[in-house]
C-alpha positions in Angstrom: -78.8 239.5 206.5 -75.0 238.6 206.9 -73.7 237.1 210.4 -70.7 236.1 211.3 -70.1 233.8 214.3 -66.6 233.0 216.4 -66.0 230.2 218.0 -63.5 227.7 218.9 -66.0 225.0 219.0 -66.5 223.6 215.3 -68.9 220.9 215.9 -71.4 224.5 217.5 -70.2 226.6 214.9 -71.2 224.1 212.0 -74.4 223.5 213.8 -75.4 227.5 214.6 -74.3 228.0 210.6 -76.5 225.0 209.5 -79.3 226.8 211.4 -79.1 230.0 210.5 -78.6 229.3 206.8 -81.9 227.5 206.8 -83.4 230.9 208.1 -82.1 232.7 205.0 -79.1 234.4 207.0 -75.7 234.6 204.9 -73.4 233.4 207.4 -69.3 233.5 208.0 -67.3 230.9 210.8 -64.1 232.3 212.8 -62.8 229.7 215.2 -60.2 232.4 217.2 -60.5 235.8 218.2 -58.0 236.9 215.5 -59.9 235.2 212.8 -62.7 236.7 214.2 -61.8 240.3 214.4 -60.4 240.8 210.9 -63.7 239.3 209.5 -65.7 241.3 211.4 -63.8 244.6 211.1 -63.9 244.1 206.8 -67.0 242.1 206.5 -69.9 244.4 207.0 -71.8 242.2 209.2 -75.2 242.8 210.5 -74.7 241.1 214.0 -71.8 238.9 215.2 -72.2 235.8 217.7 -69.1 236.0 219.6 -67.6 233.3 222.0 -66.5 234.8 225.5 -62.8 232.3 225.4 -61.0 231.7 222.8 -57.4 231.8 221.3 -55.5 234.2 220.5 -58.0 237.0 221.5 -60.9 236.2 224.0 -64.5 237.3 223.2 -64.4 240.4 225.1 -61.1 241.9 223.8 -62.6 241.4 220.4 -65.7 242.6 221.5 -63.9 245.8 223.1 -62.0 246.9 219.8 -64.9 246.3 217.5 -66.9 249.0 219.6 -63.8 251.4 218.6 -65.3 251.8 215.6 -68.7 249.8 215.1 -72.2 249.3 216.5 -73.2 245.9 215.1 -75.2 244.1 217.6 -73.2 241.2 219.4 -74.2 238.3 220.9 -72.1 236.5 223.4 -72.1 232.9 223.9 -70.2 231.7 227.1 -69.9 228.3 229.4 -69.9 230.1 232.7 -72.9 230.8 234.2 -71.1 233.6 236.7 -73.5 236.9 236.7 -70.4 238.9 236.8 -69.0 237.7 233.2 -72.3 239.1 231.6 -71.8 242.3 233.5 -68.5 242.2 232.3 -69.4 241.0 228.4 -72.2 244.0 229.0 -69.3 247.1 230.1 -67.4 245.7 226.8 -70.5 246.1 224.6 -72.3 242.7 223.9 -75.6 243.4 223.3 -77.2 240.1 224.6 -75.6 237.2 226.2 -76.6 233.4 225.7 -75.4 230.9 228.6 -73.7 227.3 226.8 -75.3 224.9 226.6 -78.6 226.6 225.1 -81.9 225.8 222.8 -81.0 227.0 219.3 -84.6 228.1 218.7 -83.5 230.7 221.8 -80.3 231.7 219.9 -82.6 232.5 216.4 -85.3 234.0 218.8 -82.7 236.5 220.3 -80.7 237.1 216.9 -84.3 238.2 215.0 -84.6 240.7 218.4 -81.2 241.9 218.1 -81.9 242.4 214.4 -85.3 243.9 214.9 -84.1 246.8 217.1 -80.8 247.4 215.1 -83.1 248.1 212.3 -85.6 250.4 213.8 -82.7 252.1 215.4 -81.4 252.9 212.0 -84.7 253.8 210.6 -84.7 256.4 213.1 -81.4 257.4 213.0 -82.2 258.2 208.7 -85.1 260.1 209.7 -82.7 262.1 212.7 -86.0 261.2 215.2 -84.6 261.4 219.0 -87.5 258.8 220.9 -88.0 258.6 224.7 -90.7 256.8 226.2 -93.7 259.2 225.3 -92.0 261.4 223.4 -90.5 261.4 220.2 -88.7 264.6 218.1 -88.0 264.9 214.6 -85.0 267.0 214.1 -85.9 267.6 210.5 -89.5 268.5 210.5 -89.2 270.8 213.9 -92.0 268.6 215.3 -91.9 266.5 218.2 -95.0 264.0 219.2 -96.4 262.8 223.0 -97.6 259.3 222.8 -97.9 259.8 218.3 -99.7 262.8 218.7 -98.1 266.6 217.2 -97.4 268.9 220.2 -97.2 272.4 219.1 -94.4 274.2 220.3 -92.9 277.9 219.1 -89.9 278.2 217.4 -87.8 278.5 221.2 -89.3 275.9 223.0 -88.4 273.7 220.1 -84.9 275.0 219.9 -84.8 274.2 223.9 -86.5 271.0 223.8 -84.2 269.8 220.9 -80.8 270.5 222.6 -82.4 269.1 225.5 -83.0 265.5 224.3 -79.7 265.5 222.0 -77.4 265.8 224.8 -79.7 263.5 227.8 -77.8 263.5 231.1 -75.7 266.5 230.2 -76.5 269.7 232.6 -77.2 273.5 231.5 -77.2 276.4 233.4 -79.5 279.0 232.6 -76.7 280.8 231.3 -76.1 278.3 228.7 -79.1 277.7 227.4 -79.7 281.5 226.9 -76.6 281.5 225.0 -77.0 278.9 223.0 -80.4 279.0 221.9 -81.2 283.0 221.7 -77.6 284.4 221.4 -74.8 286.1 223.5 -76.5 289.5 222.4 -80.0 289.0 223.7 -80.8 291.5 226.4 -83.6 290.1 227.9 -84.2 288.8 231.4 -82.8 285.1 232.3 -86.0 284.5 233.4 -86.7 283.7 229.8 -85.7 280.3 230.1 -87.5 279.3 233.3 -90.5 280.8 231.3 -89.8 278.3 228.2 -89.5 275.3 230.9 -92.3 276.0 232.3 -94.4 276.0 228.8 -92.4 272.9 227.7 -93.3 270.9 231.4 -97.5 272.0 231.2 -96.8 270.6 227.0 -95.0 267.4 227.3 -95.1 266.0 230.8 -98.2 264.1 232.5 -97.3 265.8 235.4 -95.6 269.0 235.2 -95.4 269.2 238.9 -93.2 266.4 239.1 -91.1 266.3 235.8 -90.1 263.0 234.5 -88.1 264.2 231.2 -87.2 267.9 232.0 -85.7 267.8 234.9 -84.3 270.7 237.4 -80.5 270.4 238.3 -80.5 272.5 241.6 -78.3 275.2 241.8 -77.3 274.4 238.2 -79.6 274.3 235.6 -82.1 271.6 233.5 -81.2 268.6 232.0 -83.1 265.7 229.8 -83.8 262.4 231.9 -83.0 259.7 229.0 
């Protein structure tokens, strides 16, 4: 594992390298935000620890271009205590935030964490599964699973459920989801897709009565509750 951490402090930075090199980790040193960000845009790191102020470009700004283009996990390290820098570090994409002066065995404990659920996230993403809370869909295999265990679904209700959990948040009218899924020529009622609900709710929910994943938009259509 290859991380790279930015920091103006060089006495921290040789001690959080010393650390982490005796955990196996390859590790790089920036000591500004300039430094920082080159290395990390070319380097192909798997998680960066990243100062919050620093020269040249403060923690945050890097932080804020390198989620441009990339999703490595970042830590933030920062002397302020103030709640509203994490939210801050948070809006600009950290990942996790570690408060100066901290316990080193907190910094590796987070780091492994960090590393941990970057890796099952890209596990998942190779095998294209879409997971939330009891249910989990694999895109490729057309099957989706409810606490591990196959729920059968036909061909439609797949089709719905899929599109569903792809886009969370995002609204459909019944209109759209007849379109989409059985095709601006089908002549059938637009009942259909109440009907496929319905199946999909009594399926996957624990209580179809009161949705918690497929959930009805009033007045405008279903969407998936990520």
């Amino acid at each position: 594992m290859k991380i790279l951490v930015v920091d103006d402090e060089k006495l921290l930075v040789r001690g959080i390298k010393f650390n982490l090199e005796n955990e196996g980790y390859q590790v790089d040193t920036a000591y500004d935000g300039e430094e920082g960000f080159e290395l990390a845009r070319t380097g192909g790191y798997d998680l960066i620890v990243l100062d919050l102020m620093m020269p040249k470009l403060s923690g945050l700004e890097v932080c804020m271009r390198l989620r441009e283009f990339s999703s490595v996990p970042i830590i933030m390290l920062t002397a302020r205590t103030d709640d509203m820098d994490k939210i801050i570090g948070f809006e600009y994409g950290a990942d996790d935030y570690v408060t100066k002066p901290f316990n080193i065995l907190e910094l590796k404990a987070r780091i492994r964490a960090l590393l941990r659920r970057a890796s099952l996230k890209t596990q998942a993403e190779e095998q294209n599964l879409i997971t939330c809370g009891e249910l989990s869909i694999d895109c490729d295999r057309h099957m989706i699973y409810k606490n591990g265990a196959n729920v059968e679904l036909t061909g439609r209700e797949f089709d719905v459920i899929e599109l569903l959990m792809k886009n969370p948040g995002r609204v459909y009218s019944r209109e759209n989801l007849l379109n989409i899924i059985w095709g601006y020529d089908f002549q059938g009622d637009i009942r259909t897709v109440d009907v496929h609900v319905h199946r999909l709710r009594e399926k996957l929910e624990r209580n179809p009565a009161e949705p918690e994943y497929i959930i009805t938009k009033w007045g405008v259509g279903y969407y998936f509750k990520g």
